[in-house]
N, C-alpha and C positions, 0 to 999 in steps of 0.2 A: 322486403328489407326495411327496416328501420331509417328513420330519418338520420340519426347518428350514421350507419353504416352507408348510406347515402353522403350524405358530408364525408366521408373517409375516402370513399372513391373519388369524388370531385378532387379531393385533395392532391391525391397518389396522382389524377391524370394531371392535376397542371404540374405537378412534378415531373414526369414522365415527359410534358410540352416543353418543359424546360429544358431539361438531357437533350433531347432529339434536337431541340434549334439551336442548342451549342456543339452538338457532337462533330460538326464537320470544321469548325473553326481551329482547331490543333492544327490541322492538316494545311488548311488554305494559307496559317500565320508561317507555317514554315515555311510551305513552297512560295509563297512571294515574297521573303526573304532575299536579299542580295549572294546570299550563301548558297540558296540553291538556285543556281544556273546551268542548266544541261540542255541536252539536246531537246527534251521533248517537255522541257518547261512549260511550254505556252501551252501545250495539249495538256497538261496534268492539271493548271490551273484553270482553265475552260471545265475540263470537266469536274473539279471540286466547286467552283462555282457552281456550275447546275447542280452538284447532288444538294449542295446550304439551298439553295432555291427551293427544293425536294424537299428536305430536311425542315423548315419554315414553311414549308404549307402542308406536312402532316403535322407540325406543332401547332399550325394553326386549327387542322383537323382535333386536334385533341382537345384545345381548350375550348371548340365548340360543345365538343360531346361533355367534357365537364361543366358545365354554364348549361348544358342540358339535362346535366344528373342533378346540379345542384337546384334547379327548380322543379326537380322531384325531391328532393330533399325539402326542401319547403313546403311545398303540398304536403308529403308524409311529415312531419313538423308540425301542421294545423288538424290536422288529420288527426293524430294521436293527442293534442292538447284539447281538442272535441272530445275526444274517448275520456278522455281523465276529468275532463267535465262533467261529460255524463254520468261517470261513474260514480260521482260526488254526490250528483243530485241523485240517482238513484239508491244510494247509500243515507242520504239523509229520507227518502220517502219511507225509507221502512221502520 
């Protein structure tokens, strides 16, 4: 992969870390709500609480692995700015 296409993905996962550590929060702002009060409120809220738990620590999984791709993005980045170096000097040897 290309250092660009590297950068792309890094991009897309913190995007993705992003979605995933908001995605339980709709749920948890209604049901603790004064409006919803039912019988098995305190159970529904116990367990949206732990899925946001869940939820924030594979977003934290994600923006590990991007912060992982993106220092292969930078290696391929020097990597390829070598190559176009070389290429230069080899282009002028001839």
């Amino acid at each position: 992969m290309t250092s660009a296409d590297l950068y792309e993905k890094a991009r897309l996962l913190d995007a993705l870390a992003a979605d995933v550590e908001d995605c339980v929060d709709p749920a948890k702002t209604v049901a603790s709500s004064p409006d919803w009060d039912c019988a098995n409120g305190d159970d529904v809220r116990a367990a949206l609480s732990h899925w946001r738990g869940k939820a924030h620590g594979a977003a934290r999984n994600l923006r590990d692995e991007a912060a992982r791709v993106r220092s292969q993005a930078h290696k391929a980045a020097d990597r390829e700015e070598e190559q176009r170096e070389q290429d230069a000097r080899d282009r002028r040897a001839q």
